[in-house]
C-alpha positions in Angstrom: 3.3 7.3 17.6 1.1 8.8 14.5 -2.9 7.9 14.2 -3.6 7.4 11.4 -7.5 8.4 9.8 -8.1 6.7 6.5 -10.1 8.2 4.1 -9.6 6.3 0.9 -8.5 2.7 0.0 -7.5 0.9 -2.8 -6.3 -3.0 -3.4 -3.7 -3.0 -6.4 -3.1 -6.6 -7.2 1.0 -7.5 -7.9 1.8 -7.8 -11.8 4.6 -10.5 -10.5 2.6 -12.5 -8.2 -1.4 -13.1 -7.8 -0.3 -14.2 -4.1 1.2 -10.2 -3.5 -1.2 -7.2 -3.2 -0.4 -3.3 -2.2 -2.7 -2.1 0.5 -3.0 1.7 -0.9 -4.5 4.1 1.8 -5.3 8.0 1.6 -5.8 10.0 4.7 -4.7 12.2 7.5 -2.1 11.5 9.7 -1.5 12.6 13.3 2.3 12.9 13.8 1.7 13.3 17.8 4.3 16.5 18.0 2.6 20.0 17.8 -0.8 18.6 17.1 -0.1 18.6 13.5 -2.4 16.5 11.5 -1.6 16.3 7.4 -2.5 14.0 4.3 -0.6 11.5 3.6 -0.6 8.3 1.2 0.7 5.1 2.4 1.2 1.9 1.8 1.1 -1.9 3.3 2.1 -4.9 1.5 -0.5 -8.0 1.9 0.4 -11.2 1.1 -2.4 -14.3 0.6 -1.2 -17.3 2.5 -4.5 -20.5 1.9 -6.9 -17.6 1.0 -6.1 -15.4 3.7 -4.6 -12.1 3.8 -1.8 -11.4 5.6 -0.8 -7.8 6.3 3.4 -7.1 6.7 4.2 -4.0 8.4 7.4 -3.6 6.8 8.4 -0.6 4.6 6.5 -1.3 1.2 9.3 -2.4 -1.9 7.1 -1.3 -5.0 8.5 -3.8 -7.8 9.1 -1.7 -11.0 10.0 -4.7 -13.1 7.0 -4.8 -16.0 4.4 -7.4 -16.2 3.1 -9.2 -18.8 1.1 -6.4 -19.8 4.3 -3.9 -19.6 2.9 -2.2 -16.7 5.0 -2.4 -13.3 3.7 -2.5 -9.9 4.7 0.8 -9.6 2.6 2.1 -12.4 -0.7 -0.1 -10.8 0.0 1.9 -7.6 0.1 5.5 -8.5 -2.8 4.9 -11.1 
C-alpha cells in the first residue's frame, strides 16, 4: 500500500460539466517495497452532489472533448 505526501494541489473545474472537478495533486509517493519514495502527479475525480464534494477513487478518465472555449479537460489539467 503506497503513502502518499502531498505537496501541491490544484482544483481544475470540468469544461463539460460545472458538477465534475479533477482533484490534481503533486508529491511524493511511498511505494512500500525497497523504501523507495519518488514524485508523482495524481489525480482524483470529485463530483458536487447538493453542494457537496464527493471524492471517487476510481482511475481518473480525463475528457479530451473541447469545451466551449476549445480547451478540453485534458488541456485544464496539465496547464
Amino acid at each position: 500500500m503506497e503513502a502518499i505526501i502531498p505537496i501541491e494541489e490544484r482544483t481544475v473545474v470540468s469544461n463539460q460539466s460545472k458538477t465534475r472537478m479533477y482533484k490534481v495533486d503533486f508529491g511524493k509517493v511511498h511505494w512500500g517495497r525497497n523504501g523507495e519514495t519518488e514524485y508523482a502527479v495524481y489525480i482524483r475525480v470529485v463530483l458536487l452532489k447538493n453542494g457537496q464534494m464527493r471524492y471517487k477513487n476510481y482511475a481518473a478518465y480525463i475528457l479530451v472533448t473541447p469545451g466551449k472555449d476549445g480547451k478540453s479537460d485534458l488541456d485544464n489539467v496539465l496547464e
